[in-house]
C-alpha positions as CSV (number, residue, x, y, z in Angstrom):
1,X,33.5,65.6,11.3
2,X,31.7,63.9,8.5
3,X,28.0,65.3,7.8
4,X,25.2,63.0,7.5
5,X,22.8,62.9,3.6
6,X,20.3,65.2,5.6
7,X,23.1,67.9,6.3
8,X,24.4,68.0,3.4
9,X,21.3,68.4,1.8
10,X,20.7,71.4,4.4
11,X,23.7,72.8,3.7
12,X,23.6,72.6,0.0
13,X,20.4,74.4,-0.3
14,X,21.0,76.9,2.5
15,X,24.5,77.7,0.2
16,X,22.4,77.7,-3.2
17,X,20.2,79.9,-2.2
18,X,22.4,82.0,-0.7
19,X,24.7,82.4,-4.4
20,X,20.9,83.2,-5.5
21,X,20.2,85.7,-3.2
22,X,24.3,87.3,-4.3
23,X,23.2,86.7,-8.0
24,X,20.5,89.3,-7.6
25,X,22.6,91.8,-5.8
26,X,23.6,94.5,-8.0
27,X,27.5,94.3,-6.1
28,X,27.8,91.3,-7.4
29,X,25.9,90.5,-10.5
30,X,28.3,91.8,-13.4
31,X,25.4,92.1,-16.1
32,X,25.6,95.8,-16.0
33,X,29.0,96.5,-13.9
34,X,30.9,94.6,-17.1
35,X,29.0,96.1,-19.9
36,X,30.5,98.2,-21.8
37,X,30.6,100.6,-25.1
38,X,33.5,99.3,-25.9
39,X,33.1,95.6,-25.6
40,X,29.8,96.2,-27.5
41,X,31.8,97.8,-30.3
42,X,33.9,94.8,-30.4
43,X,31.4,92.0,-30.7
44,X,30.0,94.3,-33.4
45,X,32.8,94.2,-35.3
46,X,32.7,90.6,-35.1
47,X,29.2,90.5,-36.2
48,X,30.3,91.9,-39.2
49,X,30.3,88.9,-41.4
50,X,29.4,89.0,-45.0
51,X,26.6,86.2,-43.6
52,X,25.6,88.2,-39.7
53,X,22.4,90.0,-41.6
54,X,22.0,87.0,-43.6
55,X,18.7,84.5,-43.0
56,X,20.6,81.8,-44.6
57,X,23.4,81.6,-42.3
58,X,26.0,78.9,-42.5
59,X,26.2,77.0,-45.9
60,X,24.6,74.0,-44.2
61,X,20.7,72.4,-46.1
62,X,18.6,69.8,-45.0
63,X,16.1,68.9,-43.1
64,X,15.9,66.6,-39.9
65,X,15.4,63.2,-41.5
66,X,12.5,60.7,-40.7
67,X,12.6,59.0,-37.8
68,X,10.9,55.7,-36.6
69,X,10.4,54.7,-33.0
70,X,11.5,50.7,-32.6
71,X,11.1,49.2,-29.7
72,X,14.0,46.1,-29.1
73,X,14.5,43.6,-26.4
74,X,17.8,41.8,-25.1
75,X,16.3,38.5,-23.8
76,X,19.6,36.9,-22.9
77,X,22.8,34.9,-23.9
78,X,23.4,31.1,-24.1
79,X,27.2,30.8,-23.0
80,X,27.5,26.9,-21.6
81,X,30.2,26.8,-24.3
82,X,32.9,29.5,-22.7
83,X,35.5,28.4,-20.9
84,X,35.7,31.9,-19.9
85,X,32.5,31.8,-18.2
86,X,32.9,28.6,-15.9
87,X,33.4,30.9,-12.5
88,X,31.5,34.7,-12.3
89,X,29.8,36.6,-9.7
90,X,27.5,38.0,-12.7
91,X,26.7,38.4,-16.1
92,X,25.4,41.8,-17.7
93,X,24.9,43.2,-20.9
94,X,25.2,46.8,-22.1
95,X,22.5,48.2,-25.5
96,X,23.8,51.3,-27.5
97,X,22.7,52.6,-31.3
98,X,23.5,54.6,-33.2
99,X,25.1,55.8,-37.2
100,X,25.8,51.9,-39.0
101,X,29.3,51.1,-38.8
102,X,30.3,53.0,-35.9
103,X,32.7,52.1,-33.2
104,X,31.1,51.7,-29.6
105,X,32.7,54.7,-28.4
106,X,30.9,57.0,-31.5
107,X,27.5,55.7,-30.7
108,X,26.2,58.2,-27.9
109,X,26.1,57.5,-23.9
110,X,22.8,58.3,-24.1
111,X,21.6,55.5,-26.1
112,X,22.6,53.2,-23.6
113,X,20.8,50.7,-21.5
114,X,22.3,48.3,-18.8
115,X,20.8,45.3,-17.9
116,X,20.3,43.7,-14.5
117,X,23.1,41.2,-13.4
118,X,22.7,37.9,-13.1
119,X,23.4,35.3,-10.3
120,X,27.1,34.0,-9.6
121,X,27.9,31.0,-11.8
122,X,25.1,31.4,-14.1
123,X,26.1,30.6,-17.7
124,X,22.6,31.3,-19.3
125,X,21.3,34.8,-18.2
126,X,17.8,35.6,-18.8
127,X,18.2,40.2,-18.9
128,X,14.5,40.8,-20.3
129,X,16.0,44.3,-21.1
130,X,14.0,46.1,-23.2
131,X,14.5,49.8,-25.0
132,X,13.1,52.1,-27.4
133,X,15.2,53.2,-30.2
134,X,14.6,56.2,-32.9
135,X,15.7,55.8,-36.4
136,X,15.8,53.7,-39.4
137,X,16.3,50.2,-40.5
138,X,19.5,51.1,-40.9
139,X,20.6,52.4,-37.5
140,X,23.2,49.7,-35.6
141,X,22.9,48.6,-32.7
142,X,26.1,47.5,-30.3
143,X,25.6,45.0,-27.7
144,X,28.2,44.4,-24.8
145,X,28.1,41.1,-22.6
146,X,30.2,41.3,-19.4
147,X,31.2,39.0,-16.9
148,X,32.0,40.0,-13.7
149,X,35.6,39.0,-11.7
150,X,36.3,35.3,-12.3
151,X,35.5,33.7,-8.6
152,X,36.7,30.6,-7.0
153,X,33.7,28.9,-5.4
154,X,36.0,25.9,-4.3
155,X,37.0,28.3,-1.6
156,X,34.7,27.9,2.0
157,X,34.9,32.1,2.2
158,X,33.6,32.8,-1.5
159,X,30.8,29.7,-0.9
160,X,27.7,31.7,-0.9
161,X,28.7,35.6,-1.0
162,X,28.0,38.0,-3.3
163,X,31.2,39.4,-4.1
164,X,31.7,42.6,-6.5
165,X,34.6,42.3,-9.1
166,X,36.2,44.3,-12.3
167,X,34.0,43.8,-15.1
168,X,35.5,41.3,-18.3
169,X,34.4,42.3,-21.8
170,X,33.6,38.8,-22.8
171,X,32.3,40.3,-26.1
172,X,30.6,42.5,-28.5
173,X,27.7,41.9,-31.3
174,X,26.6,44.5,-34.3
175,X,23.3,44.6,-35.7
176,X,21.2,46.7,-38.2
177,X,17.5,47.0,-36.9
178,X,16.3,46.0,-40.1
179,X,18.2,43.0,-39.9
180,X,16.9,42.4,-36.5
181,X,13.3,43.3,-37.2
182,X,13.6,40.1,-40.7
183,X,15.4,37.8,-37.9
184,X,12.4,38.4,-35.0
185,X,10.0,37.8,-38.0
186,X,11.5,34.5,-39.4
187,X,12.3,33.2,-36.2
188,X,9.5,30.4,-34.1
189,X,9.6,32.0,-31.0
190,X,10.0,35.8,-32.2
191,X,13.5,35.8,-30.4
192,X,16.1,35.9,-33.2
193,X,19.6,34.3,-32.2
194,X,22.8,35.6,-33.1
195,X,26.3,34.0,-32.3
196,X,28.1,36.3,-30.4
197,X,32.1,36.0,-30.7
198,X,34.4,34.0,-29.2
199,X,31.3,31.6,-28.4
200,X,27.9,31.7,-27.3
201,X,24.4,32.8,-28.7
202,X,22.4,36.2,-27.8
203,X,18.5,36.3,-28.4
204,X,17.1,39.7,-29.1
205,X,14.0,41.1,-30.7
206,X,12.7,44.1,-32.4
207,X,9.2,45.2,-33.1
208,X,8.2,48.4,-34.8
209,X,5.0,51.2,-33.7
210,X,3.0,51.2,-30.8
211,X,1.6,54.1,-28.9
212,X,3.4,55.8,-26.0
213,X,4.7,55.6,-23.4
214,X,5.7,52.2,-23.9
215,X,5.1,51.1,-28.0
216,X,6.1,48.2,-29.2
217,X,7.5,46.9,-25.2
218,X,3.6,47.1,-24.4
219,X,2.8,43.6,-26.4
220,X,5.4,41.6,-24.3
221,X,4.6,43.4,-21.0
222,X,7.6,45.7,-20.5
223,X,8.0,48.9,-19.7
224,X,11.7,51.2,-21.0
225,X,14.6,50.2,-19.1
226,X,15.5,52.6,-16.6
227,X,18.7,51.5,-16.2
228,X,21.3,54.2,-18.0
229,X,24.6,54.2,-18.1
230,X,26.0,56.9,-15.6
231,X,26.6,60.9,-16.5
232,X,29.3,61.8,-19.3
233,X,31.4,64.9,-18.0
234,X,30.6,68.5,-19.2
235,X,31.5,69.4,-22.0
236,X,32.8,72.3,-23.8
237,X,31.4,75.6,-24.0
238,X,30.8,76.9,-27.8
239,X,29.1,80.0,-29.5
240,X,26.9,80.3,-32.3
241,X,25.3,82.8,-34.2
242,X,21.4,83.3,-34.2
243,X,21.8,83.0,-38.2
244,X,23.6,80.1,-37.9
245,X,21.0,78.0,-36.0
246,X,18.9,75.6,-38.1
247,X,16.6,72.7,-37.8
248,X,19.4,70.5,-37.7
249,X,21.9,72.5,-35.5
250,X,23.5,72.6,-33.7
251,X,20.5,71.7,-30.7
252,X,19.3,69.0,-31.1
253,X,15.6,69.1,-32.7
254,X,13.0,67.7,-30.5
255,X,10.9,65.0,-33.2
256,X,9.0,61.8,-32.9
257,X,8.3,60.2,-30.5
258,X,8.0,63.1,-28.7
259,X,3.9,64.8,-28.4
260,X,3.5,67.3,-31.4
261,X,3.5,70.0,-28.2
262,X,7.2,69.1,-26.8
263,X,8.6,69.2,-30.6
264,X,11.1,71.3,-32.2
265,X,13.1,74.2,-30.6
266,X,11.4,76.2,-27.7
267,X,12.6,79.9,-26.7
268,X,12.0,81.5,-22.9
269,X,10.6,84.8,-24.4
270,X,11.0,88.0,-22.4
271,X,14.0,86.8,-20.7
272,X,17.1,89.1,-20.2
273,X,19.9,86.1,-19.4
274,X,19.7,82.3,-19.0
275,X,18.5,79.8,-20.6
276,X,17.1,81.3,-24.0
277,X,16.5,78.1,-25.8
278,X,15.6,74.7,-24.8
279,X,14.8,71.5,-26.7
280,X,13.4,68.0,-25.8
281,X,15.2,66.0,-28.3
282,X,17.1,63.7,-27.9
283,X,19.5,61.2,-27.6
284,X,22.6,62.7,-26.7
285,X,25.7,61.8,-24.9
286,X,24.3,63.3,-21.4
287,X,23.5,59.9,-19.8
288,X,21.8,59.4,-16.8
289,X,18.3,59.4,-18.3
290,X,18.6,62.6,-19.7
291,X,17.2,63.8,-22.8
292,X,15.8,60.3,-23.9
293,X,13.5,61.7,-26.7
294,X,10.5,60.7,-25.4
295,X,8.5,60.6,-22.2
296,X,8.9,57.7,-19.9
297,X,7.2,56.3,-16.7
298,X,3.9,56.2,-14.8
299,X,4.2,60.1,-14.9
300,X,5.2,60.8,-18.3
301,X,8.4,62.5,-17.3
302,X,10.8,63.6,-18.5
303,X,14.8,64.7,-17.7
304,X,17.0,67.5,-19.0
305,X,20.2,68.1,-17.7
306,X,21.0,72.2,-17.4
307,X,24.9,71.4,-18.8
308,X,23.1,69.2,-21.2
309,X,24.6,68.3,-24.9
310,X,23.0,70.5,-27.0
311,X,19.9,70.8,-25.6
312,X,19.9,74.1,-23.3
313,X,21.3,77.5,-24.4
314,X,21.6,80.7,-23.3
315,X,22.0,84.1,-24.1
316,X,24.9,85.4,-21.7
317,X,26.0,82.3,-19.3
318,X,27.2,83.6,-15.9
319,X,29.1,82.9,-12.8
320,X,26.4,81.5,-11.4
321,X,25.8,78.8,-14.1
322,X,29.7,77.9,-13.4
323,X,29.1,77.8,-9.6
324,X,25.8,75.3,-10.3
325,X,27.5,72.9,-12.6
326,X,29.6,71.0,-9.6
327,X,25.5,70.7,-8.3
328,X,24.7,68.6,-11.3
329,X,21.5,71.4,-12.0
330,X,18.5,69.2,-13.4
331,X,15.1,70.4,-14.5
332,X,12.6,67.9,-14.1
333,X,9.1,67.3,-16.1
334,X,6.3,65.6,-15.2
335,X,3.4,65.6,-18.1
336,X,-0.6,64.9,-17.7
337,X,-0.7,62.6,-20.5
338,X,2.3,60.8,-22.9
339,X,1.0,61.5,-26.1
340,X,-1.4,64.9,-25.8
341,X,0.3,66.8,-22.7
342,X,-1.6,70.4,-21.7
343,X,0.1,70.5,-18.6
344,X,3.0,70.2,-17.3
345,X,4.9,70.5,-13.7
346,X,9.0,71.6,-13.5
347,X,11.4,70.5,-10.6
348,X,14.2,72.4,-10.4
349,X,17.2,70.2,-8.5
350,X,20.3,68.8,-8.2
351,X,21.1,65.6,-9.3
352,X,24.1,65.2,-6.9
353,X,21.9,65.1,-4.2
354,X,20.1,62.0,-5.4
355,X,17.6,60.6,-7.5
356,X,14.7,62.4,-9.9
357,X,11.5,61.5,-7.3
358,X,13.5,61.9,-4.5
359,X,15.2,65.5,-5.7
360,X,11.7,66.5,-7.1
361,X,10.0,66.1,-3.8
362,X,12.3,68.3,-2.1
363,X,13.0,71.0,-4.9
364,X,13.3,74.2,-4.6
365,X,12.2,76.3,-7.4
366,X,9.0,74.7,-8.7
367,X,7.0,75.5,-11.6
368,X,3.5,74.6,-14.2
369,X,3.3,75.1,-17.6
370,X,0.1,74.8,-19.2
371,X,-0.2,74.8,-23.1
372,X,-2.2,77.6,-24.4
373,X,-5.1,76.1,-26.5
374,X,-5.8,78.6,-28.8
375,X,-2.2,80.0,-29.0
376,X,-1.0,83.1,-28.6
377,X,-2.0,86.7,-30.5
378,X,1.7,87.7,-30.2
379,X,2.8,84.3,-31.9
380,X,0.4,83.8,-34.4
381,X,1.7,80.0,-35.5
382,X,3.9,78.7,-33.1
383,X,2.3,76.7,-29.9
384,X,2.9,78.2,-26.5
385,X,3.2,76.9,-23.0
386,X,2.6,79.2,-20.3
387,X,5.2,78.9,-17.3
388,X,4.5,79.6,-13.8
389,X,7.3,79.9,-11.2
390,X,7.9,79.6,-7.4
391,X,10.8,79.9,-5.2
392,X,10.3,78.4,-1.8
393,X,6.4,78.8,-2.2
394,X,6.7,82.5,-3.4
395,X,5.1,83.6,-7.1
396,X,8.1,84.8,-8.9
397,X,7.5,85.2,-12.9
398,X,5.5,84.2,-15.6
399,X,7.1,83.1,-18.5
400,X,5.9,82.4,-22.2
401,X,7.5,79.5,-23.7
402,X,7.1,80.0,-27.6
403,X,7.8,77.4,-30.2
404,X,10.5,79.3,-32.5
405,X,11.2,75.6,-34.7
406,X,8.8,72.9,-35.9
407,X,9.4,69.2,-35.4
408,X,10.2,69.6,-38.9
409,X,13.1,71.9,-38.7
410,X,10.9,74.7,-40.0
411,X,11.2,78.6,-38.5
412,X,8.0,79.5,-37.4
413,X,7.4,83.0,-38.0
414,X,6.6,85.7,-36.7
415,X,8.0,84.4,-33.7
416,X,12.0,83.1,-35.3
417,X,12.4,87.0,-36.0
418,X,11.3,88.0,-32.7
419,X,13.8,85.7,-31.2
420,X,16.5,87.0,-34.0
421,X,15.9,90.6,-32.5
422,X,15.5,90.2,-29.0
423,X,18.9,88.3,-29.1
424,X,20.8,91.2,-31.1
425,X,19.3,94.1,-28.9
426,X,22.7,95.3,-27.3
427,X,20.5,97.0,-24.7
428,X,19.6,94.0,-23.5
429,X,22.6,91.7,-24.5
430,X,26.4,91.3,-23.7
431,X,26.9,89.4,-26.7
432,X,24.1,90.3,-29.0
433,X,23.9,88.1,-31.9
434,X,25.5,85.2,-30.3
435,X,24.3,81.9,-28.5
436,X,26.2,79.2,-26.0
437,X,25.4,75.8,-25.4
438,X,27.4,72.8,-24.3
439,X,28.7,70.2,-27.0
440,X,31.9,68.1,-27.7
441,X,31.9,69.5,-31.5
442,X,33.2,72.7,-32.2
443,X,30.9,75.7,-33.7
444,X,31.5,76.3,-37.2
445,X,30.2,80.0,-36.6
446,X,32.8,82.6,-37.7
447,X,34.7,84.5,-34.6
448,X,33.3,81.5,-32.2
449,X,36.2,80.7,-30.6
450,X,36.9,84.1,-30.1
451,X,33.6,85.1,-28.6
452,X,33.7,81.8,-26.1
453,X,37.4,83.0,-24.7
454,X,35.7,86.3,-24.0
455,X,32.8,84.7,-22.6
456,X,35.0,82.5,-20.0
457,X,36.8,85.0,-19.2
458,X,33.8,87.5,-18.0
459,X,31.9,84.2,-16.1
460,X,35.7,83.9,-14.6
461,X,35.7,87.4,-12.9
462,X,31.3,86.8,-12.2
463,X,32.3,83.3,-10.2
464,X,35.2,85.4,-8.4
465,X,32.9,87.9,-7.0
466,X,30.2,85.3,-6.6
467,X,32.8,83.5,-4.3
468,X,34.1,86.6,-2.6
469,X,30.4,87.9,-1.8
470,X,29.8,84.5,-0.4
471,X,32.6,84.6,1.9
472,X,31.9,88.0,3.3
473,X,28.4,87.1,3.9
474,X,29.8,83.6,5.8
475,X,32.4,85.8,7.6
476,X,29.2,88.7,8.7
477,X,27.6,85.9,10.0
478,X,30.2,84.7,12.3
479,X,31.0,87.6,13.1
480,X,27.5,88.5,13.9
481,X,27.3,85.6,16.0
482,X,30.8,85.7,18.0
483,X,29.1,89.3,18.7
484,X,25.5,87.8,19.4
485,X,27.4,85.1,22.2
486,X,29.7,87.4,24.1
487,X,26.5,90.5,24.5
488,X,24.5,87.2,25.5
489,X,27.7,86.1,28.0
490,X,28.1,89.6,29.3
491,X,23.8,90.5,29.4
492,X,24.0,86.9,31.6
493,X,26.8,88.0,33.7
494,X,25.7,91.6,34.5
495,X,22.2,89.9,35.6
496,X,24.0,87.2,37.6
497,X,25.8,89.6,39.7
498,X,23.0,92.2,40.2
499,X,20.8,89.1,41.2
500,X,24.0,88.3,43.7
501,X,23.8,91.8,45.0
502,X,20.8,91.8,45.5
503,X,21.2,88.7,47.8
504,X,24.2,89.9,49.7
505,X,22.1,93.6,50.1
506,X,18.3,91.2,51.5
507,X,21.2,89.8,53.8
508,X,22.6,92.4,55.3
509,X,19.1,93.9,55.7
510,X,17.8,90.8,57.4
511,X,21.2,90.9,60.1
512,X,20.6,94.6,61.2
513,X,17.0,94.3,61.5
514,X,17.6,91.0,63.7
C-alpha cells in the first residue's frame, strides 16, 4: 500500500526521532564503547609530523582574494534565424561562472541559475533572469540555451498541449564580466548583444554595487533568481589537520557579500562531536540554493546543506550523520535584516520532504541566535552569536558560536588556539587533531587517507548498531502490541462470558421463583 506526503512525513519524523532517541543511548552510541588507548596511541603516532605542532601548517600562503558582487541579467535570445528552432515545446537558458577559461562542467553547480521556459513555438524568448555573481572582471560566465523536444504542431493531438520533451543543447556563449559590464555600457538600450553559435543573438547585462539583498537587480526591478539547478550528490569524505586549515582552506571562507557578522569561519564551542565548524561562504557545487554567499529573499535567508561542500565540519562524524544523509539534513536561516543581522532563527529539516518554507514550518529542532553586542570576555576579538535550541518545544542547550577566522582569512586569537586545543584534547576526541568535511578534492594533510578509512570504518559499525537498536525497538513494539490485543481479546472475552452467566444465572432465578 502506497503512503500518502502526510504519512510519510509522519513516519519520517516518528523514525528520526527515534535514531535520536538510540543516538543518546549509551548501548548504542559508540563515542565511548569504541574508544580506546590504543587507537589513541595510533592517531598519535600519526600526528607525529615534523608540521602537527607547527602554526604554519601546510606549505600553502595567501590570502582570500577580493571579491566584487555583480549583479547580471539574461534578458533573452533572438533565434528567427535557426532552422533548429522552427517546432519546440520551450526555450530555456541555463547561467554558470566561474575561473576564465573553464569548461562548463569545472564552473560549480552552485553558480547556476535556470530560467523560466518559454511558450511552444516561440523563437524569441523574453527569460528576464537575473543573478548575482562574486568575483572580478575577469570571472567567465557560461550561458546554455535549450530547446525542448522538436514538436509537430501539424498534428490535431499536439495542437494546443503542453507536451514535456528531452532537452536539445542548441548552444553555448562565454563571457568575461568585464567584457559584459564595457558591452552593457556602450550599448543604447543597456542590453549588450552577443551572437550566440550556430545562429542567433543573446542580450544580457551586467551592472556592478548596490546594497543587499538585491544590488545592482534592484535598479531594473528584480529580485535573485530562485531558480537553481537541482542537488549534486555527496561527496567524499576527507580529513584535515587543525594546522592545516587556513583562510583559504579547505572551507570555504565566508566574504562579501555576506554581513561583516556571517563572515569568515565560525566554530560551535563547547561541543564534544558534530558539527565543529561551519561557514556561510559560498558558492559551491551543493546546488539547490545552498550556500549562495549571500542572503536572499523577503526574509534574508539563507541555506546550508549538512553534507554540504566544504562548508560544514566536524570533529568525529558518526552513524548517525550516515543514517541522516539519505534525509537530505538542511539547516535553515532566516536573518532580521540583510546587511546588519543581530538575530537570527535556525530550522533544522529535511530537504527530501520538500521545500525550505514548507520544511521550516514543520521542523523539528528549532533554534535563535542572537549576536552578542559587546562580544564575549572569553573571546576577546572574535564576534559571537549566541544559540538557543529546542527539540519539539523543549530547551535543550545553549551554544556559543565564536568567530575563529575573519572575512579576511585572518586567525582570530585567543579564540583559533582555543579551537586548536579543544580539538586535540584526546579526552574529549576520537581523532584529536583531525577535522572531516565533505569535498570532491582530496586533503593534502599527511596520513588523511589513512585517518578517513578509519573513520568509515568506525561510523560503519555506529550505523550497524544504530540500525540493529532500531529494529529491536520496532520489533518491542509489535511485540508489545500483539501482547496489548490478545490481553485486550481475552479481558473482553472473560467479561463477555461472566456478563452471559450472569444472564443465564437472573434466568434461572426468575423460572424457580415463578
Amino acid at each position: 500500500m502506497k503512503c500518502s506526503g502526510n504519512e510519510q512525513m509522519q513516519l519520517w519524523r516518528l523514525t528520526t526521532f527515534v535514531v535520536l532517541c538510540c543516538h543518546l543511548l549509551p548501548v548504542v552510541s559508540t563515542s565511548s564503547n569504541l574508544r580506546s588507548r590504543a587507537l589513541r596511541r595510533k592517531l598519535h603516532s600519526w600526528n607525529l609530523h615534523p608540521w602537527a605542532d607547527s602554526d604554519s601548517g601546510l606549505a600553502v600562503s595567501g590570502k582570500p582574494q577580493e571579491r566584487e558582487t555583480f549583479s547580471v541579467i539574461v534578458w533573452g535570445a533572438t533565434l528567427e534565424t535557426r532552422d533548429d528552432t522552427k517546432h519546440n515545446e520551450g526555450l530555456f537558458c541555463i547561467l554558470r561562472y566561474g575561473v576564465a577559461k573553464t569548461a562548463w562542467d569545472e564552473k560549480l553547480r552552485g553558480t547556476g541559475r535556470i530560467s523560466n521556459t518559454s511558450k511552444p513555438m516561440l523563437r524569441s524568448p523574453t527569460w528576464n533572469m537575473g543573478t548575482l555573481v562574486t568575483g572580478s572582471d575577469r570571472t567567465e560566465l557560461s550561458v546554455r540555451v535549450f530547446a525542448l523536444a522538436d514538436a509537430e504542431p501539424s498534428l490535431p493531438e499536439l495542437r494546443g498541449k503542453n507536451l514535456t520533451g528531452e532537452r536539445r543543447l542548441l548552444g553555448e556563449f562565454s563571457v568575461g564580466i568585464g567584457t559584459l559590464r564595457q558591452a552593457s555600457r556602450n550599448s543604447v538600450d543597456g542590453k549588450a548583444s552577443f551572437k550566440l553559435p550556430g545562429g542567433g543573438h543573446l542580450r544580457l547585462t551586467a551592472t556592478r554595487g548596490g546594497s543587499p539583498p538585491d544590488f545592482g537587480l534592484a535598479e531594473y526591478g528584480m529580485s535573485p533568481s530562485i531558480s537553481y539547478e537541482t542537488s549534486a550528490p555527496i561527496t567524499s569524505q576527507q580529513a584535515v589537520r587543525v594546522e592545516d586549515m587556513l583562510g583559504a582552506g579547505p572551507m570555504i571562507l565566508g566574504t562579501a557579500p555576506l554581513p561583516i557578522a556571517l563572515q569568515g569561519i565560525w566554530w560551535f564551542a563547547g561541543q564534544t562531536s558534530g558539527s565543529a565548524l561551519l561557514s556561510f561562504g559560498g558558492s559551491n557545487n551543493d546546488g539547490s540554493g545552498c550556500s549562495l554567499g549571500y542572503l536572499t529573499g523577503e526574509k534574508n535567508s539563507y541555506k546550508i546543506w549538512a553534507e554540504g561542500d566544504r562548508v560544514v565540519s566536524s570533529s568525529e562524524p558518526s552513524g548517525l550523520d550516515k543514517v541522516m544523509e539519505t534525509g537530505d539534513k538542511v539547516y535553515y536561516y532566516e536573518f532580521n535584516n540583510a546587511a546588519n543581522p543581530t538575530l537570527g532563527q535556525i530550522y533544522t529539516y529535511f530537504d527530501g520532504l520538500g521545500g525550505a518554507q514548507e520544511g521550516a514550518k514543520s521542523a523539528m529542532m528549532k533554534s535563535t541566535m542572537q549576536l552578542q553586542p559587546n562580544g564575549d570576555l572569553e573571546y576577546p576579538g572574535s564576534l559571537v552569536w549566541l544559540k538557543n535550541t529546542t527539540v519539539l518545544g523543549i530547551n535543550v542547550k545553549d551554544t556559543k558560536i565564536v568567530q575563529v577566522i575573519d572575512g579576511a582569512g585572518e586567525k582570530i586569537e585567543p579564540a583559533w588556539s582555543k579551537f586548536v586545543a579543544s580539538e586535540k584534547d584526546p579526552e574529549n576526541r576520537n581523532y584529536p587533531g583531525w577535522m572531516f568535511y565533505k569535498s570532491v578534492t582530496p586533503s593534502s594533510s599527511p596520513w588523511a587517507i589513512a585517518v578517513t578509512e578509519e573513520l568509515l570504518q568506525r561510523v560503519r559499525v555506529h550505523v550497524i548498531l544504530i540500525m540493529a537498536g532500531l529494529l529491536a525497538f520496532v520489533c518491542s513494539c509489535f511485540a508489545a502490541s500483539a501482547y496489548g490485543c490478545v490481553r485486550v481479546h481475552r479481558t473482553s472475552r472473560s467479561l463477555r462470558e461472566g456478563w452471559n452467566h450472569d444472564k443465564r444465572q437472573n434466568l434461572k432465578q426468575a423460572y424457580w421463583i415463578h
